[in-house]
C-alpha positions in Angstrom: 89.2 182.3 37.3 91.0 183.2 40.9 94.6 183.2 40.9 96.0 182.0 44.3 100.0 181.6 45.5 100.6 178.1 44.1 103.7 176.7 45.6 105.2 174.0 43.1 107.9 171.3 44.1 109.6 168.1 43.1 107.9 165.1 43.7 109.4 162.2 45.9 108.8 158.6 46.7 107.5 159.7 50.3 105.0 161.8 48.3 103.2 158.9 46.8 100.3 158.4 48.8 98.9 162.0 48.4 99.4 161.6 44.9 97.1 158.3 44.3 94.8 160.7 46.1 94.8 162.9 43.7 94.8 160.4 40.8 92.2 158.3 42.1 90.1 161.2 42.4 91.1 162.7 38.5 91.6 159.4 36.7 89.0 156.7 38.7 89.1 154.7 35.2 92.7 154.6 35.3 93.1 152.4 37.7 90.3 151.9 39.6 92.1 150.6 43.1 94.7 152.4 45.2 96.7 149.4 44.6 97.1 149.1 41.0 97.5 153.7 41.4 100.0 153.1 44.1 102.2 150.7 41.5 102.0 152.6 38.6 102.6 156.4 40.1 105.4 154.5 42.4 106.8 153.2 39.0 106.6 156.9 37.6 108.5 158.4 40.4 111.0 155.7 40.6 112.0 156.4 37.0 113.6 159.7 37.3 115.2 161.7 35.5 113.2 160.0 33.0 110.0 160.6 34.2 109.8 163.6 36.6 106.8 164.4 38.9 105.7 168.0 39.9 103.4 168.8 42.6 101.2 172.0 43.4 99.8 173.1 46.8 97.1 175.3 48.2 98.1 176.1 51.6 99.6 172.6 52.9 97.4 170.5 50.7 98.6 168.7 47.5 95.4 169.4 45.3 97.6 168.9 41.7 100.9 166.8 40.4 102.1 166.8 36.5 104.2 163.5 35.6 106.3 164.9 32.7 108.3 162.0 30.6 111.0 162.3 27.7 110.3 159.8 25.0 113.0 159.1 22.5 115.7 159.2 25.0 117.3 162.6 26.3 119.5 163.4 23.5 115.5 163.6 21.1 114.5 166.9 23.5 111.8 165.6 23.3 109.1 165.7 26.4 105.6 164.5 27.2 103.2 165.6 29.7 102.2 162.1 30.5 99.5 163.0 33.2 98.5 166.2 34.9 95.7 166.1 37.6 93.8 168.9 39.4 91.4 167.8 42.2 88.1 169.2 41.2 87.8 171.8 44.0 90.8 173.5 42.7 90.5 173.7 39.5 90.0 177.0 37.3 92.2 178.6 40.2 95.0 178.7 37.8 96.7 175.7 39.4 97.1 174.1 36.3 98.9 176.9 34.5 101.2 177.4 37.3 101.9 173.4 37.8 102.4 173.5 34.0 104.7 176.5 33.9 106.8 176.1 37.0 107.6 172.1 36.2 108.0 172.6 32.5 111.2 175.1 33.3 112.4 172.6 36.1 112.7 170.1 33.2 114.1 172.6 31.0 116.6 173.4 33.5 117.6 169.7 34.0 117.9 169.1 30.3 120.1 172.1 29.9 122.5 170.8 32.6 122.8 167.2 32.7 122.1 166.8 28.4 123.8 170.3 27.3 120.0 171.1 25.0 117.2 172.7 25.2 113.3 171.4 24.6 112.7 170.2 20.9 109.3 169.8 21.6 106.5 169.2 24.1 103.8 166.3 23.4 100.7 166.0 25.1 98.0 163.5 24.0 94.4 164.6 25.8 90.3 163.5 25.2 88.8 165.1 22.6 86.6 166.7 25.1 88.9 167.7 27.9 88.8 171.5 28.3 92.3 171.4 29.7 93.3 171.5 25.8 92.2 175.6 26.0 95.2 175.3 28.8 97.8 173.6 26.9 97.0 175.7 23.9 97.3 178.8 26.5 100.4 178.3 28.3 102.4 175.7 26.1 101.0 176.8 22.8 100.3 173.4 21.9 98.6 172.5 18.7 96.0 170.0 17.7 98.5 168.0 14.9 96.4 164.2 15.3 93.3 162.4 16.6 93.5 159.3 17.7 90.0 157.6 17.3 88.7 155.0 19.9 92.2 155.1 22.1 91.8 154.9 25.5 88.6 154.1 27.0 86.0 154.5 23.7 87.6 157.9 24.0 88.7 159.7 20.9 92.3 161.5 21.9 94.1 164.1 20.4 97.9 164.9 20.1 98.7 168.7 20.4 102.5 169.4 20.0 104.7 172.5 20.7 107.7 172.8 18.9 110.7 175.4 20.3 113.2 176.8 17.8 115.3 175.2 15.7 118.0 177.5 17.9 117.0 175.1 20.8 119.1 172.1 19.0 122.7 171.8 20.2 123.3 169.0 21.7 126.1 167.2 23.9 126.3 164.9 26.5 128.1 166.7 29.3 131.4 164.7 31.1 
């Protein structure tokens, strides 16, 4: 694997068509037009904070973007990888890692300030047969906890969590 200088940033709205791109060219079942991409990545992005979108870059060129999500509202801690995509040509560059890395302490960060917490835990649900779970395991420490059998497309899906320590749980909403 090469390592390249992976700038990471923020997604916005005016981002969206470089990210049904990407999509489209990661997750073809998914949606399977640009139209029905465009509406469900626009709906992702319009939902911040609670949804938060992450991009990666080689050069000037988006080639990656990580939707993260908190489930269970923002007082759980709890957050989800809900999709990650790496155009092919780029992958096993290490963009994945740093996308990963990078976003996750942006929403650590946010949590932190606007909640007053830390991360309980990270959830991310992945094919049985997606190498990207050697990643998560790697640079999350996510664990295998559940299969899923016959989920999402015939597929068989696993849940790998991490879980951060008990330490991690104060929690107030700031004023």
């Amino acid at each position: 694997m090469s390592t390249l200088p992976v700038p990471v940033r923020p997604a916005t709205l005016s981002d969206l068509a470089n990210i049904v791109t990407v999509a489209l060219a990661c997750f073809p079942d998914d949606n399977r037009s640009r139209e029905l991409a465009e509406s469900w990545h626009r709906a992702g992005l319009q939902a911040y904070p609670k949804t938060q979108y992450f991009l990666a870059f080689t050069g000037e060129r988006l080639v990656s973007y990580a939707a993260w999500a908190f489930i269970g509202g923002f007082q759980s801690g709890v957050v989800e990888i809900e999709q990650i995509g790496v155009l092919p040509e780029a992958r096993g560059q290490g963009v994945a890692s740093t996308l990963i890395t990078q976003s996750l302490a942006a929403v650590r960060a946010w949590l932190k300030e606007h909640v007053g917490r830390d991360l309980h835990a990270v959830k991310v649900d992945t094919a049985t047969t997606n190498i990207a779970q050697r990643v998560y395991r790697k640079v999350l420490g996510a664990e295998v906890e559940a299969t899923l059998k016959d989920f999402l497309f015939g597929n068989d899906e696993v849940i790998m969590i991490r879980r951060f320590a008990p330490g991690n749980q104060e929690s107030r909403i700031k004023n």
